[in-house]
N, C-alpha and C positions, 0 to 999 in steps of 0.2 A: 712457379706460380706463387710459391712461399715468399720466395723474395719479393713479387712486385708485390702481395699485399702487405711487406713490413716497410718498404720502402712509401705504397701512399700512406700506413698509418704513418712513420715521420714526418711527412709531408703536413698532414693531416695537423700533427701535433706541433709542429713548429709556426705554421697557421696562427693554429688558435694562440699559440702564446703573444702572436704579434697581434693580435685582434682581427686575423682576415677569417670571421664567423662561416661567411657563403662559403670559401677555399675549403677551409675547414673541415664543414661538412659534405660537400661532394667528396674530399679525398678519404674522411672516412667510410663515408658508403660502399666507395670503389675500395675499398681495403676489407670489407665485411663483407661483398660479394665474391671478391678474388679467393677469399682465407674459406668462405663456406664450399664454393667449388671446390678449393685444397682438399677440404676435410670427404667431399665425397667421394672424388677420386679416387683418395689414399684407402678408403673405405674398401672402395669397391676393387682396390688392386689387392688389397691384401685380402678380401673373401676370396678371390679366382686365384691368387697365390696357396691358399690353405685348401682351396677344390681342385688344384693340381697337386700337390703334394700326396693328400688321400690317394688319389688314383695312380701315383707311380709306386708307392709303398709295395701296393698287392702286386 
Protein backbone atom coordinates (compact mmCIF):
# COMPACT_ATOMS: atom_id res chain seq x y z
CA UNK A 1 0.00 0.00 0.00
CA UNK A 2 3.33 2.06 0.60
CA UNK A 3 4.19 1.75 -2.80
CA UNK A 4 0.72 2.77 -4.51
CA UNK A 5 0.79 5.85 -2.30
CA UNK A 6 4.50 6.88 -3.48
CA UNK A 7 3.68 5.92 -6.77
CA UNK A 8 0.34 8.50 -7.19
CA UNK A 9 2.53 11.13 -5.22
CA UNK A 10 4.94 10.95 -8.36
CA UNK A 11 2.11 10.93 -10.49
CA UNK A 12 0.88 13.74 -8.47
CA UNK A 13 4.17 15.64 -8.71
CA UNK A 14 5.15 15.06 -12.31
CA UNK A 15 1.47 16.69 -12.85
CA UNK A 16 1.95 19.54 -11.38
CA UNK A 17 5.27 20.26 -13.04
CA UNK A 18 3.66 19.98 -16.45
CA UNK A 19 0.68 22.25 -15.19
CA UNK A 20 -2.13 19.36 -15.08
CA UNK A 21 -3.33 21.40 -11.69
CA UNK A 22 -7.04 18.80 -11.55
CA UNK A 23 -4.43 15.47 -12.22
CA UNK A 24 -2.41 16.79 -9.73
CA UNK A 25 -4.53 17.19 -7.14
CA UNK A 26 -6.72 14.02 -7.30
CA UNK A 27 -3.53 12.04 -7.41
CA UNK A 28 -2.28 13.70 -4.43
CA UNK A 29 -5.32 13.11 -2.38
CA UNK A 30 -5.40 9.53 -3.52
CA UNK A 31 -1.71 9.41 -2.25
CA UNK A 32 -2.69 11.06 1.26
CA UNK A 33 -5.48 8.68 1.66
CA UNK A 34 -3.48 5.53 0.67
CA UNK A 35 -0.22 6.78 3.00
CA UNK A 36 -2.88 7.59 6.13
CA UNK A 37 -4.43 4.07 5.81
CA UNK A 38 -0.61 2.84 5.62
CA UNK A 39 0.15 4.53 8.83
CA UNK A 40 -2.82 2.84 10.65
CA UNK A 41 -2.51 -0.37 9.81
CA UNK A 42 1.24 -0.34 10.42
CA UNK A 43 -0.13 0.95 13.77
CA UNK A 44 -2.35 -1.31 14.62
CA UNK A 45 -0.01 -4.42 13.53
CA UNK A 46 2.58 -3.45 15.58
CA UNK A 47 0.23 -2.77 18.86
CA UNK A 48 -1.29 -6.61 18.40
CA UNK A 49 2.52 -7.53 17.41
CA UNK A 50 3.79 -6.11 20.96
CA UNK A 51 0.11 -7.68 22.87
CA UNK A 52 1.45 -11.05 21.54
CA UNK A 53 4.87 -10.89 22.49
CA UNK A 54 3.66 -9.89 26.23
CA UNK A 55 1.63 -12.82 26.49
CA UNK A 56 4.07 -15.60 25.00
CA UNK A 57 6.95 -14.14 27.34
CA UNK A 58 5.15 -15.56 30.75
Amino acid sequence: MLYWALVFFIVAIVAALFGFGGIAAGAASIAKILFIIFLVLFVISLLLGLGRRGKNVL
